[in-house]
N, C-alpha and C positions, 0 to 999 in steps of 0.2 A: 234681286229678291228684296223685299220690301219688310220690313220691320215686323209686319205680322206673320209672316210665315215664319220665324227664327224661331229654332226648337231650343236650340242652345247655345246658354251663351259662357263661354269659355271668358275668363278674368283671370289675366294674370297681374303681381306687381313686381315693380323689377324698380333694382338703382344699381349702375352699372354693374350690366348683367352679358353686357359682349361677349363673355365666355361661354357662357351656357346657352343664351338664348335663340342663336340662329338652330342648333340642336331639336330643341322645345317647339319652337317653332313648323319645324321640319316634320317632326314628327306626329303633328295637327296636322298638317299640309297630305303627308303621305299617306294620310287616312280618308282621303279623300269624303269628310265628311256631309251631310248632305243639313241645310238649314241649320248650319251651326256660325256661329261668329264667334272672334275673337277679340277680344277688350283687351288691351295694354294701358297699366296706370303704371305712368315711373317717374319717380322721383325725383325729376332735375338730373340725370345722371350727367358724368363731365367725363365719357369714356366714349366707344362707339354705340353705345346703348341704342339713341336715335337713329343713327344714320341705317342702322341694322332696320327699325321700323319702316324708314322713310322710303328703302328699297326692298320691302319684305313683296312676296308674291303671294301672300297670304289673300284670297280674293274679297273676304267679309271681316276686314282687319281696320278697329276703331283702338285710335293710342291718344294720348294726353301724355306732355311733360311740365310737371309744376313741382314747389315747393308739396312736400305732406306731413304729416304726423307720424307715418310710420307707416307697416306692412298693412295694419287694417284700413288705416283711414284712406289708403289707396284702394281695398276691396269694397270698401262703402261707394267710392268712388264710382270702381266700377258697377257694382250695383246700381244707382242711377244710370248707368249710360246703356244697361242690357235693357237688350228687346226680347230675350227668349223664354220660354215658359219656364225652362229647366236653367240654373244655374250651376256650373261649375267653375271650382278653383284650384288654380294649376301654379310650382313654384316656377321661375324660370330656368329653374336649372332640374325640371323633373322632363319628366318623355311619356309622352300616351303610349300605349299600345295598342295591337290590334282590338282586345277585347274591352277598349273603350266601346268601341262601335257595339260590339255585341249586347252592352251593356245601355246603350242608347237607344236600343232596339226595342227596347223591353219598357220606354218610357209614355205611359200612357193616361195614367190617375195622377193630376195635380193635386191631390189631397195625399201624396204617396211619398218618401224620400227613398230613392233607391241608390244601394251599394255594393261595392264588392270590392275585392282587395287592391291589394299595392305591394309591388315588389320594392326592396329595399336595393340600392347600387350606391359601388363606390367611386370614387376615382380611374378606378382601373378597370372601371366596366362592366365588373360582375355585379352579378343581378341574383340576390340571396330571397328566401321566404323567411319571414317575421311572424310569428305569434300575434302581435299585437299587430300588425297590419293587413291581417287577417281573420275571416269568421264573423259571426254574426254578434251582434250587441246586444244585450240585454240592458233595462235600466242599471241593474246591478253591476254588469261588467261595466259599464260606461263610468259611475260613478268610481270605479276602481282604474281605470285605464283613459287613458284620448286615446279615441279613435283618429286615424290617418287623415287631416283634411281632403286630402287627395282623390281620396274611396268614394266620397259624396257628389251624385248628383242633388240638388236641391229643387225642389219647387218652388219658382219665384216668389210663390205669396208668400215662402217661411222667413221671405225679410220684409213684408210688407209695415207689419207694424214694430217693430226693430230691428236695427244692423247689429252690426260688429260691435261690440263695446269697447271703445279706445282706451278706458280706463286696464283693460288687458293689453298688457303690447306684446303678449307672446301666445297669451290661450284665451285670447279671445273667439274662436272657433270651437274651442272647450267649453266655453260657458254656452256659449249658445247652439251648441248639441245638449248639452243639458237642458235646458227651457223645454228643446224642441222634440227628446225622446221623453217628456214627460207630459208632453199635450200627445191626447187621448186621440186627438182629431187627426193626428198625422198615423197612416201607416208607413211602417219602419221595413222595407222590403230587400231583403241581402239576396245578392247573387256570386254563387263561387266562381267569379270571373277574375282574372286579373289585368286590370284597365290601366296602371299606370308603375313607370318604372319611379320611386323616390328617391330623391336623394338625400343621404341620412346626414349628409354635411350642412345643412340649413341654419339656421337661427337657433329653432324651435330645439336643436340638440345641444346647441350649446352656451345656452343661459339661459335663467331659471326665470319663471314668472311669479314672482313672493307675492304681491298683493292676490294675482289668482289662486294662489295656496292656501292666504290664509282667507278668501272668500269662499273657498270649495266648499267647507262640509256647510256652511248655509244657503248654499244655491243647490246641493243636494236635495237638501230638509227642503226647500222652498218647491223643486220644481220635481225631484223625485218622490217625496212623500214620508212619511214617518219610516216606514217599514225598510226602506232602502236607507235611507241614512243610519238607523241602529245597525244594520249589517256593515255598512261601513266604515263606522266607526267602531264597533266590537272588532272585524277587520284589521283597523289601525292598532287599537290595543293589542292585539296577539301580537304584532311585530313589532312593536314598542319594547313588547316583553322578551322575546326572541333576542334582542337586541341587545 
């Protein structure tokens, strides 16, 4: 299969991820996906991170091991190296499900981001439903909640004219759902599907990103609009006061 036909290109980042990743892996594999690829950017890992790559059966499996800045600057990464129209991002230690596919199915407007939920799992296997990793986004919920990276397919060209912003090393995906639920030119299309098992042990749960906190309410103002930013910030005051 040759570079133009890849619908999707799946991007993972990992640094020694031997634990989870033959799992993640498997569970792409088992979905016997059709015109999708998988992109692996990892970090120098010094565990069996590679070797796991180097004998993966993964049929349309592109990996790189280098020195990086972190979780984004490896998804930027793989951005450069996708061929597919749609991009997704997956942690190494999360699991597709079946209604990834279902939700693949439905991909057909590049001018379109489509999503749908994320089950939440823990150590012990159980697979719970989340509020917040579920349901459709509004600008208004968006600027109150992140939504799940996981939930998103992307249309290539929403990082045509910028990536990830490295100055975020935790919500960098935050900011730039903000940008992109606030241009007019994207439709924003949910489907009640549930496409990926997450894991809530990640990064993202357990350390805070301050500079994306205190840049929130002006990337609000900036890319949601007056009218959303006064709600969420009138918002914040009520729990300020509650408090």
């Amino acid at each position: 299969m040759g570079d133009k036909e890849i619908l999707i290109s799946i991007v993972i980042a990992t640094h020694n991820a031997e634990r989870y990743l033959p799992d993640c892996l498997s569970s792409i594999l088992n979905l016997s996906l059709p015109q999708t690829e998988v992109i692996v950017v990892d970090g120098l890992s010094d565990d069996g991170t590679v070797e796991i790559l180097k004998h993966s059966k993964l049929p349309r499996l592109k990996w790189r091991s280098e020195p990086d800045q972190g979780i984004y600057d490896a998804l930027n990464k793989g951005i450069d190296m996708a061929a597919g129209k749609w991009l997704y991002f997956l942690g190494a230690d999360d699991r597709l499900l079946p209604g990834f596919s279902a939700l693949a199915d439905e991909l057909k407007d590049e001018n379109t981001i489509y999503y749908g939920n994320s089950l939440a799992w823990n150590e012990e296997g159980r697979k719970q439903a989340s509020e917040l990793l579920k349901g459709a986004f509004s600008c208004y919920r968006l600027a109150k909640y992140c939504m799940n990276h996981q939930s998103i397919l992307y249309p290539a060209k929403a990082f045509e004219k910028t990536k990830y912003n490295l100055k975020y090393k935790i919500l960098a995906d935050y900011a730039h759902n903000l940008m992109l639920w606030g241009d007019k030119s994207y439709i924003k299309a949910y489907y009640p599907i549930d496409i990926v098992a997450y894991h809530m042990g990640g990064i993202s749960s357990n350390y805070d990103d301050l500079i994306f906190e205190e840049d929130k309410p002006r990337l609000i103002l900036r890319h949601m609009g007056l009218n959303v930013f006064l709600r969420y910030m009138f918002r914040k005051l009520k729990d300020r006061i509650k408090r």
